[in-house]
N, C-alpha and C positions, 0 to 999 in steps of 0.2 A: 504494500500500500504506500503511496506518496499526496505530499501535498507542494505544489510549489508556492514557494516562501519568498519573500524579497531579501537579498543577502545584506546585512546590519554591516552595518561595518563595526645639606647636612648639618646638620644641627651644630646644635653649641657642642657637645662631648666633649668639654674641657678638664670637668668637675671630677673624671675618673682617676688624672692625670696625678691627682695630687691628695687622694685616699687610699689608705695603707688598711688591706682587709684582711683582717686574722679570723681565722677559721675557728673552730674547736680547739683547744688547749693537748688533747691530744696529737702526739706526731704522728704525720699522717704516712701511710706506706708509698715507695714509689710508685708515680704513675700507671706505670707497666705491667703493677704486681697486684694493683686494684681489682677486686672484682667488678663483673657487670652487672647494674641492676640500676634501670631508671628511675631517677628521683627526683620531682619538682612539686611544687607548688601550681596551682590554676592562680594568677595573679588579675583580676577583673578590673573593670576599666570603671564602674559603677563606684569604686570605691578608690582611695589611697594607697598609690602605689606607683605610678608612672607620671603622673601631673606636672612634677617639677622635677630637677637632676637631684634634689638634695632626697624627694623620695624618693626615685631609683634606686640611688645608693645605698637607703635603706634598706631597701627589697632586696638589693642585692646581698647585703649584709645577712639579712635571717636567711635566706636561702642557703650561706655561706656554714651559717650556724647548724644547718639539720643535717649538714654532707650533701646537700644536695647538689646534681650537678647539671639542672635543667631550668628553667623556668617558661612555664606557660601564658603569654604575656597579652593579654587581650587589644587587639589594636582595630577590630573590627567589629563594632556593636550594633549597632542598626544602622546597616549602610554610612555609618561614619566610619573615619579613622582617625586612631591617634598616629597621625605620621603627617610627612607635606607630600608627598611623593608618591601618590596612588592613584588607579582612577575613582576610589571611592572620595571625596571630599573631606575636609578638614574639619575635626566634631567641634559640634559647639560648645563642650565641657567645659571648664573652666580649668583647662590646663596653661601654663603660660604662655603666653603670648608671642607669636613666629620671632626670628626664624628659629624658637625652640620644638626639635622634634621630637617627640616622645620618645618613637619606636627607634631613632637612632641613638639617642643619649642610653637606651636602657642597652640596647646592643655593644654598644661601646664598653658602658663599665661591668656588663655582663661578662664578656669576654673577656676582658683583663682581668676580671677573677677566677677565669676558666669554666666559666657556666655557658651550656645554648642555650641560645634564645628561638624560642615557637612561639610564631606567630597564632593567635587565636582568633577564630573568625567567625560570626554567626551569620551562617549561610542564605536561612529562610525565613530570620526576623525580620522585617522593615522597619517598622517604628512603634514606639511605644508612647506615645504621648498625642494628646487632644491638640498641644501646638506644633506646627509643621518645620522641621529645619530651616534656618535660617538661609544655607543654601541653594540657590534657584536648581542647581547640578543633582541637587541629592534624587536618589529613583521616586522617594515620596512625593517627591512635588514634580517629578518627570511625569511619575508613571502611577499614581497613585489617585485617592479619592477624586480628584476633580479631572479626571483623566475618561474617557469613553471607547469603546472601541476595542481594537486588536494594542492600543497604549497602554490600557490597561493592565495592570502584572499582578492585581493582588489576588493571593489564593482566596478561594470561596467555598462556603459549608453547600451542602446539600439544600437546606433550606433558603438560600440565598444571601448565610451571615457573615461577613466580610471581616467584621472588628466584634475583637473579644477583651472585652475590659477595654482598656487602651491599643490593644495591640492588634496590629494588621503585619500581615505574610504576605509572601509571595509562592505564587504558585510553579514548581520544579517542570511542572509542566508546558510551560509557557516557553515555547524557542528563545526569544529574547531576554528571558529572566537566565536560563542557562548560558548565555552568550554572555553576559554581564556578569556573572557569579566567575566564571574562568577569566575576564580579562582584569578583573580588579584583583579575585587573588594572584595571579599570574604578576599583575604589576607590582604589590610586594616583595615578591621572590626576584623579582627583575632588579628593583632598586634599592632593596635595600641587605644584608649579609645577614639572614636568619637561618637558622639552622633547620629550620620547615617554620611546616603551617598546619596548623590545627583547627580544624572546620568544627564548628558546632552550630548545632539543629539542623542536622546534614538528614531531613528528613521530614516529613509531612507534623502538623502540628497535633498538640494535644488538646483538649477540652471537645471530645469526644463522645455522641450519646452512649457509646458503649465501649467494653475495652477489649471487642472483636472486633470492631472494623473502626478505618476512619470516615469520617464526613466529610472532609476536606479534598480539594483537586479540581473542584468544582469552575474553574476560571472559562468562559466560552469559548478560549483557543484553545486550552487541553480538553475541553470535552469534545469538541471538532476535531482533534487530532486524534481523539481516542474511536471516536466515528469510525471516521476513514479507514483508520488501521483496521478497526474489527469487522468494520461492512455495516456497521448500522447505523440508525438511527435516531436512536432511544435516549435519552437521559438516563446513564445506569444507576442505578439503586445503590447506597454505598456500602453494601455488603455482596457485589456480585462481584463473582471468583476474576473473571474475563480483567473487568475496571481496577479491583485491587490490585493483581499481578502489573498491569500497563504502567497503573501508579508509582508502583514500587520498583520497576525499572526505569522511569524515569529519575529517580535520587540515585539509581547503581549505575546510570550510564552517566550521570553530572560527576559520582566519585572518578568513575574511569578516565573521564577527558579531564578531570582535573589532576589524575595521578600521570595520564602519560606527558597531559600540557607542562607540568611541572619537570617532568624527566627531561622532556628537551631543553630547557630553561636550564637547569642546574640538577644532576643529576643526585649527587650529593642531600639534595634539599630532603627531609623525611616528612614523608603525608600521613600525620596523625587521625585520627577520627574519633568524636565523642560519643561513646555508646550507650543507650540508654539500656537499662537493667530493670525495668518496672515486675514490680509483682515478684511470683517465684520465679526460678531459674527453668531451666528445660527441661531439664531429669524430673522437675515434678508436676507438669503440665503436660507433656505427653509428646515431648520434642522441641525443636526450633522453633518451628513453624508455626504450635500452639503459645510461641509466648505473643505477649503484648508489643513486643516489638517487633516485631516480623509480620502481627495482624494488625494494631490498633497503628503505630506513627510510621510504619512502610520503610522500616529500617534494617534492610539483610545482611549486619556486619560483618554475619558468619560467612555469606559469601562473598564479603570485600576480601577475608582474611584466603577462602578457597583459591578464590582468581587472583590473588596477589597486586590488588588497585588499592591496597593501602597499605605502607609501609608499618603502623603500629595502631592498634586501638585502645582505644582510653575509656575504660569503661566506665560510667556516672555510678558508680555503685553506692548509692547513697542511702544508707539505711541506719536507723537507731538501732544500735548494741544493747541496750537497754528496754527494747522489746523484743520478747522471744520469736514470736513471729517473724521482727523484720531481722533480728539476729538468723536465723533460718535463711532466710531470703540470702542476706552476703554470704552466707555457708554457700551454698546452691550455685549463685553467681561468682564467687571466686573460683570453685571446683572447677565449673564451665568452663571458665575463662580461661584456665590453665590449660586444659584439655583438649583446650581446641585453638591451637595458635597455629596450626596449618602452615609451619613454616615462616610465619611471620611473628609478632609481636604484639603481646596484649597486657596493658598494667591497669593496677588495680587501681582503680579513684574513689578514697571513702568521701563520705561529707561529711566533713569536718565541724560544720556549722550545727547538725544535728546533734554532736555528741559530746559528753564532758573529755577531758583530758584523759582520763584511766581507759576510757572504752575506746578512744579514738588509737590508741594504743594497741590496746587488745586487737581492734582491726590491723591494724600494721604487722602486728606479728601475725594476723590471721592470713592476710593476704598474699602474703612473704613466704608460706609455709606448703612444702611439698604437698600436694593434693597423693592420694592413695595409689594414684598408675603412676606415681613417682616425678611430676612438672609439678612446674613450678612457674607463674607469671614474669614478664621482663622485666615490671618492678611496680615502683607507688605514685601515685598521684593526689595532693591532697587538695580540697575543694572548699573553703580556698583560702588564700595569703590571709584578707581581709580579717576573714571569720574564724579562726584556728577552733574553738571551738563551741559549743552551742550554749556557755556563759557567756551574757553583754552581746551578744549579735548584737550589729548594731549601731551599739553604744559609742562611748568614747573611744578614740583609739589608743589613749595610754591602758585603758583599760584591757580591750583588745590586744595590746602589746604584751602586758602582765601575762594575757594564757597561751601567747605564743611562743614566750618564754617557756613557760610551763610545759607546753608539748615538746620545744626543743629538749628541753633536759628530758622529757621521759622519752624521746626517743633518741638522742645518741647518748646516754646517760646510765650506770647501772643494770642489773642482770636483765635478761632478754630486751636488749635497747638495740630494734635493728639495725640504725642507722650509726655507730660506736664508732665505723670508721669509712673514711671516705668508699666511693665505689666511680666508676666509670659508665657510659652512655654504651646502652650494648650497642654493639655492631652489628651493622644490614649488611649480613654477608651478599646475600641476593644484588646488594648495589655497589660492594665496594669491589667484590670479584661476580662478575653477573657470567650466567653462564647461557643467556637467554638474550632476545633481542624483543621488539616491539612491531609492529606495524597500526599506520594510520591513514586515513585518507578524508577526504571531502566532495561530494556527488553535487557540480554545481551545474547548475542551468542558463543556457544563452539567456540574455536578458534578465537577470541580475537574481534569479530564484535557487530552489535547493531540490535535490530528491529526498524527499520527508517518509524516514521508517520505509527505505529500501532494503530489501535483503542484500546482501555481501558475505562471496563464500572464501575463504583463505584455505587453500588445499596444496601440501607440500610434494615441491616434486624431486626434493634430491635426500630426504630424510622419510623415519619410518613415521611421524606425526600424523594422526589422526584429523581430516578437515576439521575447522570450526567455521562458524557461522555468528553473524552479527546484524543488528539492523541501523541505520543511519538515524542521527538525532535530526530534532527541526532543523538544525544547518546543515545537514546534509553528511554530517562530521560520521567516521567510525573509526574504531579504534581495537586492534588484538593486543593482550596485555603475555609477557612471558613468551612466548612460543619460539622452539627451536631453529638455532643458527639454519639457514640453509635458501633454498630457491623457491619462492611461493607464486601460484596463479592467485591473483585479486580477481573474481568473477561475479559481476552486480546481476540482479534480477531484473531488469530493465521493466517498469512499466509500460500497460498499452500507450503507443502513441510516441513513445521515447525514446531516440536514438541516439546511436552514439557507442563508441567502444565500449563494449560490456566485460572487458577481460583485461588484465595486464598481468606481469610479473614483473615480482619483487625480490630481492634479496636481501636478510635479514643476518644482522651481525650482532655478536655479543655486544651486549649494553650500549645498543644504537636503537633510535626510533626509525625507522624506515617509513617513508610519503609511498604510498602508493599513488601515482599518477595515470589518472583515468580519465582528462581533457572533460569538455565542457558539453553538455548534452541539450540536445534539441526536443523541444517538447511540441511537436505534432499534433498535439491531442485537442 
């Protein structure tokens, strides 16, 4: 099925210079002799933490304090950024005033204390607030409430609900919302030295009449697209199998063009994803496929982690210790998680903010801790800098300071204190030695359109590789992730009416993206 589409088309960092960061009082072991096991904080943009150089430095400091050797640094909140140099525009927060850049000041003194920096980015929130960005550029005032037409980007419920509390989405379905979400994260990785990026809400919204299916997708260009593709004509029901599945490859085909978009850019760059853990874990609902994330917000990490389009996942395991139930629940989802890292990476992320200090603990060693087939997750994530633990949310931040003190010392401090001495960023062996290449292409049309949800078949012809098969996004975009060194036919399903080379060959080299070029097609129809 197709549709044709019209084709879219440094800071201050002086402040690190002259701060002397001492770590834990403990000697720390050489570099080399470190174990691996990722350690950071989520550091949110909503709160204290990146605003000015003198907080940076802070953040870098307690980061410093837990051994950690990562930081999750939010620089993309609703369609703003905290940076100068993106195509998302400059937030209105009340951070200081240009040419200070957040995201390059924290990169700077990040680095000179030997931490990465991952960039954090929420994908399919737009805005949160009854008053509109300041910004004419921002997508809210682009493409938002006073917007009509195929302009319009915002995702919609079934019923026709658009805003929920304050908040308005975008819909993954929408061609030009996906074209927009890859050139803005892309222009971070492009400008500025982060060690990736970490997407969240990389997935359909919540507030759901129920917690089997979503209501949400509802936008009249993804429901037109979904049309097409299936041959009909209906307004599907938000619990039909056909409409869920289309939905939910819409977020897994935005990961893929964002994981390979990112590989050609900087290969190096690590694509994080934030996973949501709702309810029980799999082993007690009856699989994958029965949890609430894979039915209710259309989020299949477990196959990002299969097809290898994300380099690590970060799981929101956000549950109070202090209730046996929800204690249960992070049993279940740490187990999972270990269990299934398919050759990639999965760390544990408690919330911090729900739990006192003793239980936030108790989760660190829990999540740290060999599961029964003997794994073990790549490491911790805590949720977040702000809120250390679920005393004072909130509140003051000396106050706040006091229990993140307090969690520092319990956890590199005293008997089972995981974090006692430094550790090291595991390695992506799959990227540092790849033993795999990539292919991609784009299906474009004389006079400025796309082939929309054409099939594309990748079939090897000097290797023992099994075809695979892919369908083309609104741009026309596809993308094979992994697949074996050697000589491939690119072979399109050309629509009635549509001509034009239907075939090419490629070849495909370790840790290269390979263009398949397939020239430009004439639509007769």
């Amino acid at each position: 099925m197709r549709r044709i589409l019209p084709t879219l088309a440094a800071g201050l960092g002086l402040l690190a210079s002259s701060l002397v960061f001492a770590g834990p009082a403990a000697a720390a072991p050489a570099e080399d002799d470190r174990p691996e096991q990722w350690r950071s904080y989520w550091v949110d943009a909503f709160n204290e933490g990146l605003y000015t150089p003198e907080q940076a430095a802070r953040t870098v400091q307690d980061a410093l304090d837990i051994n950690a050797n990562a930081l999750i640094v939010q620089v993309g909140r609703r369609y703003d950024c905290f940076c100068n140099r993106a195509d998302y525009p400059r937030t209105d927060a009340a951070v200081d005033p240009a040419p200070y850049d957040p995201l390059d000041e924290i990169i700077e003194q990040a680095h000179a204390a030997g931490l990465e920096v991952h960039a954090w980015v929420n994908v399919n929130t737009l805005w949160n607030s009854t008053t509109p960005p300041r910004s004419p550029e921002h997508v809210y005032n682009q493409h938002g409430p006073d917007v009509e037409g195929a302009d319009r980007w915002l995702n919609k419920k079934f019923d026709g609900t658009e805003v929920q509390g304050a908040n308005v989405y975008v819909d993954p379905g929408h061609p030009d919302v996906a074209d927009y979400i890859v050139s803005a994260v892309s222009s971070i990785v492009s400008e500025y030295d982060v060690d990736g990026v970490n997407l969240d809400y990389i997935r359909y919204p919540d507030h759901n009449s129920t917690t089997t299916h979503s209501d949400w997708g509802y936008n009249d260009v993804s429901v037109a697209r979904f049309q097409e593709a299936a041959g009909r004509a209906d307004v599907p029901e938000p619990d039909d199998a056909e409409w869920t599945d289309w939905r939910r490859d819409q977020v897994t085909g935005l990961v893929r063009k964002l994981y390979l978009t990112l590989w050609d850019i900087d290969p190096a760059a690590r694509l994080s994803v934030n996973a949501i853990t709702y309810g029980n874990g799999p082993q007690a609902v009856g699989g994958w496929e029965n949890t609430r994330t894979y039915s209710e917000v259309l989020q299949d990490w477990v196959g990002w982690l299969d097809e290898g389009v994300t380099d690590t996942v970060m799981t929101m395991n956000y549950k109070r210790n202090w209730q046996p139930a929800q204690q249960q629940m992070f049993a279940e989802w740490s187990e999972f998680m270990a269990d299934n890292q398919m050759g990639r990476q999965t760390v544990n992320g408690p919330g911090l903010y729900l739990n006192p200090v003793g239980d936030s603990l108790a989760q660190a060693q829990q999540a740290l801790a060999p599961t029964a087939a003997g794994n073990t997750v790549a490491g911790w994530s805590g949720y977040a800098y702000a809120n250390p633990s679920s005393t004072h949310v909130d509140g003051s931040w000396q106050d706040r300071s006091a229990e993140r003190d307090a969690l520092t010392e319990a956890l590199t401090q005293g008997p089972g204190a995981p974090f006692s001495e430094p550790a090291s960023v595991p390695a992506m062996t799959w990227k540092d030695t790849p033993s795999d290449g990539h292919v991609t292409g784009r299906l474009a049309v004389r006079g400025g359109g796309v082939l929309d949800q054409a099939d594309v078949t990748l079939k090897p012809l000097t290797n023992r590789s099994q075809p695979v098969s892919a369908t083309t996004d609104g741009d026309g975009w596809f993308g094979f992730a992994h697949v074996d060194p050697g000589v491939y036919l690119v072979t399109v399903d050309l629509p009635r009416g549509v001509v034009g080379a239907p075939v090419t060959a490629v070849k495909v080299d370790r840790g290269q993206v390979t263009e398949a070029r397939l020239g430009t097609y004439i639509d007769l129809s």
